[in-house]
PQR file with spaces between the fields and no chain letter, atoms N, CA, C, O and H, PARSE charges and radii, in Angstrom:
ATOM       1  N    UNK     1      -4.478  177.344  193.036 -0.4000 1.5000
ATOM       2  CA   UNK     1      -3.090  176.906  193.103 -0.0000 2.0000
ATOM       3  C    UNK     1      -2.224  177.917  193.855  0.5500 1.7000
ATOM       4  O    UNK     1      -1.343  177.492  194.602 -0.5500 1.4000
ATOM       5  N    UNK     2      -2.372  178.893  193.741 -0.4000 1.5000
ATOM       6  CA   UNK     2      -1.566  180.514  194.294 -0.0000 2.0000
ATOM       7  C    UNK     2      -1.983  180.442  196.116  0.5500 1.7000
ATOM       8  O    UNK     2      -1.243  181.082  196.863 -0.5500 1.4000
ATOM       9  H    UNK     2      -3.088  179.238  193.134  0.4000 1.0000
ATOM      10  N    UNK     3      -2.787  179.907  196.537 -0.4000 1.5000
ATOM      11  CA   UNK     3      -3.176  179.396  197.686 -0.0000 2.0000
ATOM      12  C    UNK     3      -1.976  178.888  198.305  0.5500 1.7000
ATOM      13  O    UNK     3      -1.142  179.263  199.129 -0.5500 1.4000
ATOM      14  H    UNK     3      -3.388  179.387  195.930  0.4000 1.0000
ATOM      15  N    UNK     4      -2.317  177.495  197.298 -0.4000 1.5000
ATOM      16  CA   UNK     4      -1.087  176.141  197.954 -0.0000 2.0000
ATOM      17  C    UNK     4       0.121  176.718  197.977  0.5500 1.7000
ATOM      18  O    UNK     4       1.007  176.209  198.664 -0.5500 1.4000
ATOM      19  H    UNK     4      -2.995  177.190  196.628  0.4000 1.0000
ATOM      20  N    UNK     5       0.272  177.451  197.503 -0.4000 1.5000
ATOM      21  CA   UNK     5       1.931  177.866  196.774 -0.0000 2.0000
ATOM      22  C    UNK     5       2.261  178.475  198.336  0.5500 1.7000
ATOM      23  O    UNK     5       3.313  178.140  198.881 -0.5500 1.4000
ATOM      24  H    UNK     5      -0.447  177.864  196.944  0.4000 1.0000
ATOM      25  N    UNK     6       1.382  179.312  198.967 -0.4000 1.5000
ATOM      26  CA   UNK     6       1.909  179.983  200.180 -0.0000 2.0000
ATOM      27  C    UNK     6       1.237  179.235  201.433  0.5500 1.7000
ATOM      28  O    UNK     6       1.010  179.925  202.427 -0.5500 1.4000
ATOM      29  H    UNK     6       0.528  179.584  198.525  0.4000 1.0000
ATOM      30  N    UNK     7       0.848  177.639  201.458 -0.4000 1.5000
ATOM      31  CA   UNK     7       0.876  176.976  202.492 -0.0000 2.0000
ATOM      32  C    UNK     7       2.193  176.804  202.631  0.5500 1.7000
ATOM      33  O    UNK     7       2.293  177.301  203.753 -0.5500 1.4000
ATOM      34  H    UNK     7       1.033  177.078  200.651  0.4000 1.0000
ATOM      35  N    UNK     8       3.469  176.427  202.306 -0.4000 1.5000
ATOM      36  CA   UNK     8       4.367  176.108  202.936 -0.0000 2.0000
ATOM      37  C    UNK     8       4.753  176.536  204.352  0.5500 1.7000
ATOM      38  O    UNK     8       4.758  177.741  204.601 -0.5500 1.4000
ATOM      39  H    UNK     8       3.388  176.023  201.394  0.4000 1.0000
ATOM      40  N    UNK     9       5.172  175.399  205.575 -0.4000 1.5000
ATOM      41  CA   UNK     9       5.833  176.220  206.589 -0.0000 2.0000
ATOM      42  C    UNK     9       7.317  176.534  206.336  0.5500 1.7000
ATOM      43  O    UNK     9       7.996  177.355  206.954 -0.5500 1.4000
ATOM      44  H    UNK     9       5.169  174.420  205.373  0.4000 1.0000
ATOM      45  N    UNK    10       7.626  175.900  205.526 -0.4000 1.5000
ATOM      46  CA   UNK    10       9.102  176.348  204.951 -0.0000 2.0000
ATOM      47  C    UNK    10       9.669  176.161  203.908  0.5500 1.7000
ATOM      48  O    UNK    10       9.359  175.184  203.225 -0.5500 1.4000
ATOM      49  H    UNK    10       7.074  175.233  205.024  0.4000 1.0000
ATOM      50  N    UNK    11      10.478  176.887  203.576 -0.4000 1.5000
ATOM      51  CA   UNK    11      11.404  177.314  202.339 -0.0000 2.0000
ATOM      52  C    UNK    11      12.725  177.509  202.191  0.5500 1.7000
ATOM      53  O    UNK    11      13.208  178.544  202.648 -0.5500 1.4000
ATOM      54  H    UNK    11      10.730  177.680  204.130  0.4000 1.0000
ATOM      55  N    UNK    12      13.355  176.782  201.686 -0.4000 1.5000
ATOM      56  CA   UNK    12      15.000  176.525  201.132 -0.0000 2.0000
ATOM      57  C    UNK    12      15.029  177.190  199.689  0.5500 1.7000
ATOM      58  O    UNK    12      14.385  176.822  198.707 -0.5500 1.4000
ATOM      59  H    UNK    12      12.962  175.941  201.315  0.4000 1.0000
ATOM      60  N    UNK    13      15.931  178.264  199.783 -0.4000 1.5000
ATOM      61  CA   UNK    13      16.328  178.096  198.069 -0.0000 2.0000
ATOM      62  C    UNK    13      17.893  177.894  198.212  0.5500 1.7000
ATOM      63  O    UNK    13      18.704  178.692  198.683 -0.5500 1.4000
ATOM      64  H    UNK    13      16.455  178.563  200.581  0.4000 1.0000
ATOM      65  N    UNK    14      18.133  176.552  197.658 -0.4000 1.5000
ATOM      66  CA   UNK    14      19.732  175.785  197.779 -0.0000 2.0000
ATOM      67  C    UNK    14      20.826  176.520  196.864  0.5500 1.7000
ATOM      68  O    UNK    14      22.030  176.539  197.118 -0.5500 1.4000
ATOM      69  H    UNK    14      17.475  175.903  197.276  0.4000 1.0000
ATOM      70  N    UNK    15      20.009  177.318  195.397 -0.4000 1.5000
ATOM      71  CA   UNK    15      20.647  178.342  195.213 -0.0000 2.0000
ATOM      72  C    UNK    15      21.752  179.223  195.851  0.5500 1.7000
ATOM      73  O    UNK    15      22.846  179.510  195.363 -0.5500 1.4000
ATOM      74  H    UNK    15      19.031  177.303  195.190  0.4000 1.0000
ATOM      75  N    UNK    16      21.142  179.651  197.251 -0.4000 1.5000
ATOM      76  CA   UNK    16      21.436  180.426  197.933 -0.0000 2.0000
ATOM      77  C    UNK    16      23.067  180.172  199.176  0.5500 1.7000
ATOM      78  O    UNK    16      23.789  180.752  199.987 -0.5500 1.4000
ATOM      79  H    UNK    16      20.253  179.418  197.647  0.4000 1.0000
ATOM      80  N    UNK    17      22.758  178.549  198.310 -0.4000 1.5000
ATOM      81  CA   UNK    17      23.701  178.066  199.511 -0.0000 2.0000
ATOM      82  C    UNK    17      25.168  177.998  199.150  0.5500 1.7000
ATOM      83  O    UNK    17      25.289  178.107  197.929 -0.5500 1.4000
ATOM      84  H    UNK    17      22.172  178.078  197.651  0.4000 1.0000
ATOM      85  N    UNK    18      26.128  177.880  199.665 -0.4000 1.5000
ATOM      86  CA   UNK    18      27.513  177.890  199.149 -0.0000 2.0000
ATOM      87  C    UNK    18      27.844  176.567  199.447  0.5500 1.7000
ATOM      88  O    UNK    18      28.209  176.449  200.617 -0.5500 1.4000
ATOM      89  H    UNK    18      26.030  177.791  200.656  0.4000 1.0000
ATOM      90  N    UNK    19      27.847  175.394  198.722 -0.4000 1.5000
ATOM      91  CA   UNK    19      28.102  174.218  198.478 -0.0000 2.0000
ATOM      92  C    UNK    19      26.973  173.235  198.944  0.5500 1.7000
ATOM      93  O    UNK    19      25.860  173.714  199.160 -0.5500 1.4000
ATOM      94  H    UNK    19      27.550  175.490  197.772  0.4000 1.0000
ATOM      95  N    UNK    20      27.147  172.135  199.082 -0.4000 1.5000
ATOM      96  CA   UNK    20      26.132  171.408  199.448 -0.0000 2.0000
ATOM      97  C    UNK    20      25.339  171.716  200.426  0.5500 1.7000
ATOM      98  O    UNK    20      25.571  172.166  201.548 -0.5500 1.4000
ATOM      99  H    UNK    20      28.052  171.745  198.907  0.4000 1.0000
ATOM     100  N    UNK    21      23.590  171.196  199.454 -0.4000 1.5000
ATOM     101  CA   UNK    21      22.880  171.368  200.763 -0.0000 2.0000
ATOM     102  C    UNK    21      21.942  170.670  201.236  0.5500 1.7000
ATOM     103  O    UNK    21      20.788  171.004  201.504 -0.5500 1.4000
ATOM     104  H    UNK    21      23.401  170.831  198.543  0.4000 1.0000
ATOM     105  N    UNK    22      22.561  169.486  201.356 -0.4000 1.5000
ATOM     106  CA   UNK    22      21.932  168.337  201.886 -0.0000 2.0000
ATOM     107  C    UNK    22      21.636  168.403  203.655  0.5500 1.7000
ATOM     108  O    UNK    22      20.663  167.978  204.277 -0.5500 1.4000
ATOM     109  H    UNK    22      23.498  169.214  201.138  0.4000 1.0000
ATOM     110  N    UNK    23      22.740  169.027  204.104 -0.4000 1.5000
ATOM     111  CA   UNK    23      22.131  168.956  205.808 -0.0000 2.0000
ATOM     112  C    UNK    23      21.093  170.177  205.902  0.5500 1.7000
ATOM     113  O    UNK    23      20.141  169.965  206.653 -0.5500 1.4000
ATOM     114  H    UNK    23      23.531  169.372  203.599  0.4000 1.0000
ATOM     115  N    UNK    24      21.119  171.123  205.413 -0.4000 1.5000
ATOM     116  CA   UNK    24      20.369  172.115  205.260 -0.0000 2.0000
ATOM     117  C    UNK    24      18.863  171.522  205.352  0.5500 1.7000
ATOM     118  O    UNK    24      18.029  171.822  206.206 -0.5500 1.4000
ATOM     119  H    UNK    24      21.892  171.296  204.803  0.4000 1.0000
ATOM     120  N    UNK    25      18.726  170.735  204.424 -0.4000 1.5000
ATOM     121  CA   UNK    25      17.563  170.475  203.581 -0.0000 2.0000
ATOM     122  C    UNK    25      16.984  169.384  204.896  0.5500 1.7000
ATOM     123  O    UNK    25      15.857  169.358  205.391 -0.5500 1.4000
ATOM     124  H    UNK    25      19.404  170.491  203.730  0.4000 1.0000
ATOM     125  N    UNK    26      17.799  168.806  205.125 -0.4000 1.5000
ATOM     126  CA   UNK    26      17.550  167.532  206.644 -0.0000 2.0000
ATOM     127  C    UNK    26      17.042  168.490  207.412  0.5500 1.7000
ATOM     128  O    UNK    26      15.817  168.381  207.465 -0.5500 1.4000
ATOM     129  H    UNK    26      18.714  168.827  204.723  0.4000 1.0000
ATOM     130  N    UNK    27      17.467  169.404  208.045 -0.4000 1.5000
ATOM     131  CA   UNK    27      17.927  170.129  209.105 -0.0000 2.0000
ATOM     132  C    UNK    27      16.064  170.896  209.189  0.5500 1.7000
ATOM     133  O    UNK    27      15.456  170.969  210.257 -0.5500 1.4000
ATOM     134  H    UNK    27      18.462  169.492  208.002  0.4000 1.0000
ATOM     135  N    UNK    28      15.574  171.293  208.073 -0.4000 1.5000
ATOM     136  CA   UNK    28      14.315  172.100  207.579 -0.0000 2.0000
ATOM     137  C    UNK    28      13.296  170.888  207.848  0.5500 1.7000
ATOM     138  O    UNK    28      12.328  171.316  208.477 -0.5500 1.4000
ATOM     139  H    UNK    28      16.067  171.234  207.206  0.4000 1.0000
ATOM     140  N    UNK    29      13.206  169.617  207.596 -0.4000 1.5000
ATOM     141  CA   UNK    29      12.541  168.554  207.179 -0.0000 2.0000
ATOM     142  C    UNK    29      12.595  167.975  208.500  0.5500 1.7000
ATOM     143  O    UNK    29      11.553  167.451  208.894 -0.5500 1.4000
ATOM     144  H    UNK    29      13.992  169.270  207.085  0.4000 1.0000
ATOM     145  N    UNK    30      13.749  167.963  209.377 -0.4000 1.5000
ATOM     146  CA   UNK    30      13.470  167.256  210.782 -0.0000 2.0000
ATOM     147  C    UNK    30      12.213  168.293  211.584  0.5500 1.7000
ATOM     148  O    UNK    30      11.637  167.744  212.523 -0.5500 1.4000
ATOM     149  H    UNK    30      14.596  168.388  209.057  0.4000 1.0000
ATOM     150  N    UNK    31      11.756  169.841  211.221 -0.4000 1.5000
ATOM     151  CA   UNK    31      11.512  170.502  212.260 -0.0000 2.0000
ATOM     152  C    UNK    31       9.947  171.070  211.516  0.5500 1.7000
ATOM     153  O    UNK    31       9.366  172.149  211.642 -0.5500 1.4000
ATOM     154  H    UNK    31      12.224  170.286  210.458  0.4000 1.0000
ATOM     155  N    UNK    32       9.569  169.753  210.665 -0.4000 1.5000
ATOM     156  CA   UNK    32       8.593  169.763  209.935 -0.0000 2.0000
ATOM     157  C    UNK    32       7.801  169.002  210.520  0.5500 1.7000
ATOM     158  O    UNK    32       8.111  167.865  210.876 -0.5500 1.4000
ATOM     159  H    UNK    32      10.041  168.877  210.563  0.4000 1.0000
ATOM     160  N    UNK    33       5.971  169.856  210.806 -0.4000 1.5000
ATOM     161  CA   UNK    33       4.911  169.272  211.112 -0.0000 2.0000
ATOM     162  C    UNK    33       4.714  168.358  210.713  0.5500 1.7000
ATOM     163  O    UNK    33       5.556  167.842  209.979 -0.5500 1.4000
ATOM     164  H    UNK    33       5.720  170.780  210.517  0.4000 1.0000
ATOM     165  N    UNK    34       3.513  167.711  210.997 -0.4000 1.5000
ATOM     166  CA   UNK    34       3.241  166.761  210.181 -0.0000 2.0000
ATOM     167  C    UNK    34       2.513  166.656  209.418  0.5500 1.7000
ATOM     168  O    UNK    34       2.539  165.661  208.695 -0.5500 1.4000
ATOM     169  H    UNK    34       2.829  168.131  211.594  0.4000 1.0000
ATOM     170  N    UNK    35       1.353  167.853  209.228 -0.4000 1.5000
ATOM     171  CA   UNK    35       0.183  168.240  207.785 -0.0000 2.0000
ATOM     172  C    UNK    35       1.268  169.133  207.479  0.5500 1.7000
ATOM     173  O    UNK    35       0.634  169.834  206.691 -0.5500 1.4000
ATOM     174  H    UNK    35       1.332  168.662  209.816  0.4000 1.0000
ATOM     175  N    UNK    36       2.123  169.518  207.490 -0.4000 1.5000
ATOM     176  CA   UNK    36       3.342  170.863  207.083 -0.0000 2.0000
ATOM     177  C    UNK    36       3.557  170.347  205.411  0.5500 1.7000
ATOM     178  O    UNK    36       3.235  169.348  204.768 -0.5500 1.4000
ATOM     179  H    UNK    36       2.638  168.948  208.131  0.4000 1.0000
ATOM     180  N    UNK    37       4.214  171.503  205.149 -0.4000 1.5000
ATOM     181  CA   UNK    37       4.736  171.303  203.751 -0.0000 2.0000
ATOM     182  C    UNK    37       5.939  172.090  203.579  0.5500 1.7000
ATOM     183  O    UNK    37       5.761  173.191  204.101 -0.5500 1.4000
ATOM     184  H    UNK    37       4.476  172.315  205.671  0.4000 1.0000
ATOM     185  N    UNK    38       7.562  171.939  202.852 -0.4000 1.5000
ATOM     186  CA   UNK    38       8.362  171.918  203.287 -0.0000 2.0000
ATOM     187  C    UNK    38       8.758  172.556  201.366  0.5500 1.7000
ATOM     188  O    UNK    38       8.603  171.630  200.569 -0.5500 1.4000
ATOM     189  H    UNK    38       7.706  171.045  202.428  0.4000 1.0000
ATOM     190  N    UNK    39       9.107  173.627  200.831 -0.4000 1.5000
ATOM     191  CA   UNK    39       9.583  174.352  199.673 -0.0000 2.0000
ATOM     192  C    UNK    39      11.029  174.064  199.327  0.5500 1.7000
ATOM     193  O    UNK    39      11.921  174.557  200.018 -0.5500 1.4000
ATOM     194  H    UNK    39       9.233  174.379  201.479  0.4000 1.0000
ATOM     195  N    UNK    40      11.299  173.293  198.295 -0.4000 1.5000
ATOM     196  CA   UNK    40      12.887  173.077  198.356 -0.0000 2.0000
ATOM     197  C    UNK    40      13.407  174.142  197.149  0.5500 1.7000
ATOM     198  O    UNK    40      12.467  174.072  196.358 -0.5500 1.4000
ATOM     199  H    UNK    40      10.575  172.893  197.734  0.4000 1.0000
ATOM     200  N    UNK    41      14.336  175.043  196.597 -0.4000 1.5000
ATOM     201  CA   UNK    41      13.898  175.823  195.332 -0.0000 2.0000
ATOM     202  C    UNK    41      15.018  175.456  194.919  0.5500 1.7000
ATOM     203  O    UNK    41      15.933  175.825  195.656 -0.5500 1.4000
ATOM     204  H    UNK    41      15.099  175.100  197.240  0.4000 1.0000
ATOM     205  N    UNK    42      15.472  174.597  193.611 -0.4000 1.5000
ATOM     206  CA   UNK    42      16.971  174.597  193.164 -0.0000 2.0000
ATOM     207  C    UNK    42      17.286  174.866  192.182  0.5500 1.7000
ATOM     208  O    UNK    42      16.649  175.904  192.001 -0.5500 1.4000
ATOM     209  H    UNK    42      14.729  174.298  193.012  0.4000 1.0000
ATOM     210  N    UNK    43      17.963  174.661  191.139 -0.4000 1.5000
ATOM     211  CA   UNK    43      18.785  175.312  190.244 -0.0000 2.0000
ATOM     212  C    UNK    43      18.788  174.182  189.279  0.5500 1.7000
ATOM     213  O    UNK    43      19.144  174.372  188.117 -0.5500 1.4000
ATOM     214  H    UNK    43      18.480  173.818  191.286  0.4000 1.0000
ATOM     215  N    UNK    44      18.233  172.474  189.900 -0.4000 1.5000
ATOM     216  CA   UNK    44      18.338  171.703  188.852 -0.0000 2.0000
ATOM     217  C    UNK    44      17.304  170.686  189.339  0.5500 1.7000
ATOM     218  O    UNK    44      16.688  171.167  190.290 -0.5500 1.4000
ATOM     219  H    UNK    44      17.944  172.320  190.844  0.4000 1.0000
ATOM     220  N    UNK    45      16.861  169.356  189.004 -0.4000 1.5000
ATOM     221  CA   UNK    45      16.243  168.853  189.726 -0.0000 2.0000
ATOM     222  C    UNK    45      17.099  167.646  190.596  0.5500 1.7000
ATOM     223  O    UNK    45      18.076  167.101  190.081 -0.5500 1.4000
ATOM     224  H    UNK    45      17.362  168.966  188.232  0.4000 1.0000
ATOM     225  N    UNK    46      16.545  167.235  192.195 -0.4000 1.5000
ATOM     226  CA   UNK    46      17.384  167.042  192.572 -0.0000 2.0000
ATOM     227  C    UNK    46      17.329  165.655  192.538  0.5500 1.7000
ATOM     228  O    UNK    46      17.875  165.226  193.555 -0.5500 1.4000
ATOM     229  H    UNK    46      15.752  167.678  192.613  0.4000 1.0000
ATOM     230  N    UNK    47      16.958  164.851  191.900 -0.4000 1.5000
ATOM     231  CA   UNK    47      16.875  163.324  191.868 -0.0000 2.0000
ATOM     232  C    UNK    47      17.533  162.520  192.594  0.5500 1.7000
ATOM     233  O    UNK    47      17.032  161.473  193.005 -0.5500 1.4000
ATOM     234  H    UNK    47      16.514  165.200  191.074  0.4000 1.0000
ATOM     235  N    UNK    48      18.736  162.884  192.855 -0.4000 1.5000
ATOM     236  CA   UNK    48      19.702  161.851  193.998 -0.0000 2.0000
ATOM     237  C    UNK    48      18.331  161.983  195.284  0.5500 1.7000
ATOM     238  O    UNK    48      17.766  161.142  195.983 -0.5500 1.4000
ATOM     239  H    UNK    48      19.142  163.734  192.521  0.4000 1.0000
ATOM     240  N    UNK    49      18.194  163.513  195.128 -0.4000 1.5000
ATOM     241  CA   UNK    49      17.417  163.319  196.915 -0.0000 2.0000
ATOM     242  C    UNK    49      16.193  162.713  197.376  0.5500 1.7000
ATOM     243  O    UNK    49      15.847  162.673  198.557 -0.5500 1.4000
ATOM     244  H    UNK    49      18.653  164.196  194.561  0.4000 1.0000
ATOM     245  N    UNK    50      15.371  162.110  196.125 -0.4000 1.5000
ATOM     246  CA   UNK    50      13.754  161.531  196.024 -0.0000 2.0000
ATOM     247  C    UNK    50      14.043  160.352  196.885  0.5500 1.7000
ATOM     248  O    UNK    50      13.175  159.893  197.628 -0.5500 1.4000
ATOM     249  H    UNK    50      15.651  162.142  195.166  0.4000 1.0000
ATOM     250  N    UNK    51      15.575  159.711  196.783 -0.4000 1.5000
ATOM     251  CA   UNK    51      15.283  157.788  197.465 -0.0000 2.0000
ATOM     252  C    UNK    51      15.280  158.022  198.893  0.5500 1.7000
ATOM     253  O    UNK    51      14.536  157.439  199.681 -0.5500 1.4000
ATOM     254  H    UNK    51      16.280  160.084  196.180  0.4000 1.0000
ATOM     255  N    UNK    52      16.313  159.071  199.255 -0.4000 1.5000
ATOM     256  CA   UNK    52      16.415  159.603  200.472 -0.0000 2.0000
ATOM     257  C    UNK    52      15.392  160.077  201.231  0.5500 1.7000
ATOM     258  O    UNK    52      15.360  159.686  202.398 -0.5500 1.4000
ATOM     259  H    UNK    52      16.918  159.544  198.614  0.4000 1.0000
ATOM     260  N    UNK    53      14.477  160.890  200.822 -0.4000 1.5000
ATOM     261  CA   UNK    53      13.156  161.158  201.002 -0.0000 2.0000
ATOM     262  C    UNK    53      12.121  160.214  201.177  0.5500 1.7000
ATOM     263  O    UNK    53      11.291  160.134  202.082 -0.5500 1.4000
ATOM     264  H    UNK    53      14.504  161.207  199.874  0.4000 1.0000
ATOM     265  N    UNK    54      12.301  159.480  200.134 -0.4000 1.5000
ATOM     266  CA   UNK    54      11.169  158.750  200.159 -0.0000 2.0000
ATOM     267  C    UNK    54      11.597  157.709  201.633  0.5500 1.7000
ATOM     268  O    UNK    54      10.791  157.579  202.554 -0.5500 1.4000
ATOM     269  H    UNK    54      12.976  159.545  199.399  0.4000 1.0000
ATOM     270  N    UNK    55      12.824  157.109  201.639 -0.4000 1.5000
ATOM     271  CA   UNK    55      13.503  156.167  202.752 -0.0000 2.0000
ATOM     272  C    UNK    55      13.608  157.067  203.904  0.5500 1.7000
ATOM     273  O    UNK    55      14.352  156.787  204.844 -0.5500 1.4000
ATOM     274  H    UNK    55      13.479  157.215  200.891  0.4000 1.0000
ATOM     275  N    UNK    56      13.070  157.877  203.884 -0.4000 1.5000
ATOM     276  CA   UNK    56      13.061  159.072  205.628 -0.0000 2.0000
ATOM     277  C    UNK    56      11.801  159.557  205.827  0.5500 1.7000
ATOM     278  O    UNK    56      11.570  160.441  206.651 -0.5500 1.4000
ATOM     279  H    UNK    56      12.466  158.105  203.121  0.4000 1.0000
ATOM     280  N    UNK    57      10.541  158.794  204.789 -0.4000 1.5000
ATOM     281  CA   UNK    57       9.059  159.009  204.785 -0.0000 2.0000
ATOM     282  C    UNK    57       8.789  159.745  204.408  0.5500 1.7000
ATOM     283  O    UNK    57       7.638  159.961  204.788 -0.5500 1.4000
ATOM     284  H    UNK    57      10.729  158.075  204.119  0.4000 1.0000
ATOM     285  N    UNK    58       9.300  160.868  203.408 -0.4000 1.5000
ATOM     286  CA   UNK    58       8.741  162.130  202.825 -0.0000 2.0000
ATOM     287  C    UNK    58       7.984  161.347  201.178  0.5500 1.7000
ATOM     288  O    UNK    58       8.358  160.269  200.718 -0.5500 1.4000
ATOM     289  H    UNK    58      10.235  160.692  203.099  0.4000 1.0000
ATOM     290  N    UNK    59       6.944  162.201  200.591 -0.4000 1.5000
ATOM     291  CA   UNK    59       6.737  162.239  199.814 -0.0000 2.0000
ATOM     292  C    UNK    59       7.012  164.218  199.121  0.5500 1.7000
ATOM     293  O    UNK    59       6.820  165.281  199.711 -0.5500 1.4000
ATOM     294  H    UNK    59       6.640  163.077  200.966  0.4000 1.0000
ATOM     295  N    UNK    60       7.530  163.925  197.634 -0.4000 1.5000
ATOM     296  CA   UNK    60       7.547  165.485  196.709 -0.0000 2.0000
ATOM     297  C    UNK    60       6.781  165.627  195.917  0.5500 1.7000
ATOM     298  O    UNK    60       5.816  164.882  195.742 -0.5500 1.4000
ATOM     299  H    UNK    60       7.686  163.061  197.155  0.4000 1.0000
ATOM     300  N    UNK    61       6.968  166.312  195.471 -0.4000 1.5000
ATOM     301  CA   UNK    61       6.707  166.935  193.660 -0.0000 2.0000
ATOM     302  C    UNK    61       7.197  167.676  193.376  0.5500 1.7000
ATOM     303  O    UNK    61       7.420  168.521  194.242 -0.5500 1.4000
ATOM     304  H    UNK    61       7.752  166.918  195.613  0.4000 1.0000
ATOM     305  N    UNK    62       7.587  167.860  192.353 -0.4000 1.5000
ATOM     306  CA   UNK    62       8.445  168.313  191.461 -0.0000 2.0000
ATOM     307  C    UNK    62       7.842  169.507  190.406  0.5500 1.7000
ATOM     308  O    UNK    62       6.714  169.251  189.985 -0.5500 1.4000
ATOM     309  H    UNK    62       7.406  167.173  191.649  0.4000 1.0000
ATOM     310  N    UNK    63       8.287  170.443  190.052 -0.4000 1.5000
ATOM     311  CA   UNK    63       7.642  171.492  188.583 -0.0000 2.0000
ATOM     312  C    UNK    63       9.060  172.318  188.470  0.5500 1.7000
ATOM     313  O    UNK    63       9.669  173.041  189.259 -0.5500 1.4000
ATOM     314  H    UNK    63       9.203  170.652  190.394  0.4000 1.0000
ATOM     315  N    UNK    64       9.279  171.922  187.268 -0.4000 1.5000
ATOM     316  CA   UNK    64      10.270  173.049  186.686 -0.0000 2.0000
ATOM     317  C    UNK    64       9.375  174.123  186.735  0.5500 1.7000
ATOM     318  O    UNK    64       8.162  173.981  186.890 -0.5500 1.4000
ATOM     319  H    UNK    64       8.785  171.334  186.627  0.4000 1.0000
ATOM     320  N    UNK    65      10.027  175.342  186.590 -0.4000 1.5000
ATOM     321  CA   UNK    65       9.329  176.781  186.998 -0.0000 2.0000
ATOM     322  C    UNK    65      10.298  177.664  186.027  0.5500 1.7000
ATOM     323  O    UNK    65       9.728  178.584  185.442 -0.5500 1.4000
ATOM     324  H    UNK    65      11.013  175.458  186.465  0.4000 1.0000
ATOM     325  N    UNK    66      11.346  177.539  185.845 -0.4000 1.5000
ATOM     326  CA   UNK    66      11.989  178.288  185.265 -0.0000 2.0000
ATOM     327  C    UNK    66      13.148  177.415  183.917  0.5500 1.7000
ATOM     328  O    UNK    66      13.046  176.215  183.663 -0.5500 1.4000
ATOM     329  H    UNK    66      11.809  176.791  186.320  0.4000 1.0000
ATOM     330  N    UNK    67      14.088  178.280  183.282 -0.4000 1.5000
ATOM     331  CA   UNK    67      15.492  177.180  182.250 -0.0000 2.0000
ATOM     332  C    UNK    67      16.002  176.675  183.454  0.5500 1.7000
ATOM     333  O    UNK    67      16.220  175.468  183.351 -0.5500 1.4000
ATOM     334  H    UNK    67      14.171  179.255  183.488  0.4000 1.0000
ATOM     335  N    UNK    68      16.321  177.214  184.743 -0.4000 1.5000
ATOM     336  CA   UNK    68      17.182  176.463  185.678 -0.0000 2.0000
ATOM     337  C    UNK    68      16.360  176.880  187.399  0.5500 1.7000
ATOM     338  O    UNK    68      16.945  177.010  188.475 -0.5500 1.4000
ATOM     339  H    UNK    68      16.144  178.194  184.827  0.4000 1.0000
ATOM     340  N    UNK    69      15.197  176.977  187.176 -0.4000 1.5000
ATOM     341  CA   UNK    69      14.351  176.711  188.617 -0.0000 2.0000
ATOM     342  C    UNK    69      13.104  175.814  188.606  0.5500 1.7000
ATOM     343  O    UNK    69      12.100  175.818  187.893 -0.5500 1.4000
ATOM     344  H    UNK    69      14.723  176.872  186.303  0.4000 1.0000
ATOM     345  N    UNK    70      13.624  174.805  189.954 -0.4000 1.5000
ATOM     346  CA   UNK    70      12.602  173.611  190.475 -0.0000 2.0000
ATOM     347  C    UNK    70      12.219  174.236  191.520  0.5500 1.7000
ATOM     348  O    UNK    70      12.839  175.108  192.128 -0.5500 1.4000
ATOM     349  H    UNK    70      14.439  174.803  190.534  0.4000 1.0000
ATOM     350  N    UNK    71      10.995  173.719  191.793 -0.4000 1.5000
ATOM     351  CA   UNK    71      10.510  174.007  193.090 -0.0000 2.0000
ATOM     352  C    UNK    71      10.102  172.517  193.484  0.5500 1.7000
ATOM     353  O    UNK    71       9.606  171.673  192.737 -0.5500 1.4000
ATOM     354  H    UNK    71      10.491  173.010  191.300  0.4000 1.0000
ATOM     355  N    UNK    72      10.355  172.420  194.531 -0.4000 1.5000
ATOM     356  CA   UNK    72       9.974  170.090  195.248 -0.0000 2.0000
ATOM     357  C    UNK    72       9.638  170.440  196.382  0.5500 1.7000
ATOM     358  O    UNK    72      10.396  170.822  197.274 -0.5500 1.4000
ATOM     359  H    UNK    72      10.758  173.105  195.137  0.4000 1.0000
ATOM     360  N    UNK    73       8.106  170.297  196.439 -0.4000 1.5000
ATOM     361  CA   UNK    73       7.047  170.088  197.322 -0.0000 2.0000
ATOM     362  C    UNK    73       7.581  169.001  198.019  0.5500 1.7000
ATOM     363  O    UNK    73       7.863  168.046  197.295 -0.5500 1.4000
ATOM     364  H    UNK    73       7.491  169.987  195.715  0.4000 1.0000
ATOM     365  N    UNK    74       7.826  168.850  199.343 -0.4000 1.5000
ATOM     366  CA   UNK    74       7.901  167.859  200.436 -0.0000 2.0000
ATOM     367  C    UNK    74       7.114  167.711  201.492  0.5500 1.7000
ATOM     368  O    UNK    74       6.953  168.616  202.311 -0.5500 1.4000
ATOM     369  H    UNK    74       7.597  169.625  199.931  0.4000 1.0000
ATOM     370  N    UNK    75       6.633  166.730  201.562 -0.4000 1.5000
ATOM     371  CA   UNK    75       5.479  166.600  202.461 -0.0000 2.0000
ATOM     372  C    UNK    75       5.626  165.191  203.229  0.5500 1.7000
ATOM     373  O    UNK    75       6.008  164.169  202.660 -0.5500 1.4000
ATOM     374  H    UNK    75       6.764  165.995  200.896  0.4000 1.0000
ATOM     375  N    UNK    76       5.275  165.261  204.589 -0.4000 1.5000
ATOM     376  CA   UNK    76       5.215  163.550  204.976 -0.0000 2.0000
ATOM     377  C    UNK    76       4.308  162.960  204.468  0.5500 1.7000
ATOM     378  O    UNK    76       3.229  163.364  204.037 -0.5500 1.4000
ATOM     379  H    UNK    76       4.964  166.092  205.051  0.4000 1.0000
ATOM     380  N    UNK    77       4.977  161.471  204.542 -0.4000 1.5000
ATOM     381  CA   UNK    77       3.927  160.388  203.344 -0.0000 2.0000
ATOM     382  C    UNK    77       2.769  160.209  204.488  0.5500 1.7000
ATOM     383  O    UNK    77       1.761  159.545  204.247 -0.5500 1.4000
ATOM     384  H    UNK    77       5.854  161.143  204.893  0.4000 1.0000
């Protein structure tokens, strides 16, 4: 598993961001391979963003990791 964890070609922690970070998160995901895998790290889980994803061809997953850290695996479907 400690493998997979450092395939990602990229990594967001939205934490980090000062207000929304929805273009952010686009912005990482447009410039994504296509065997790529794409690290989202947040503070809650982000459920609004799964329909969006899923309706822009991504598939996630999801693991709480921490009281207030997700990590959402994004990958093309």
């Amino acid at each position: 598993m400690e493998q997979h964890a450092e395939a990602h070609e990229a990594t967001l922690d939205a934490r980090e961001i000062d207000g929304e970070p929805f273009e952010a998160i686009m912005d990482g995901l447009a410039t994504l391979s296509e065997d790529g895998s794409f690290l989202l790290i947040n503070s809650f889980e982000p459920e609004p963003l799964y329909d969006v994803l899923q309706a822009r061809g991504f598939t996630h997953e999801t693991e709480q990791v921490g009281p207030q850290k997700y990590h959402v695996e994004i990958r093309h479907a």
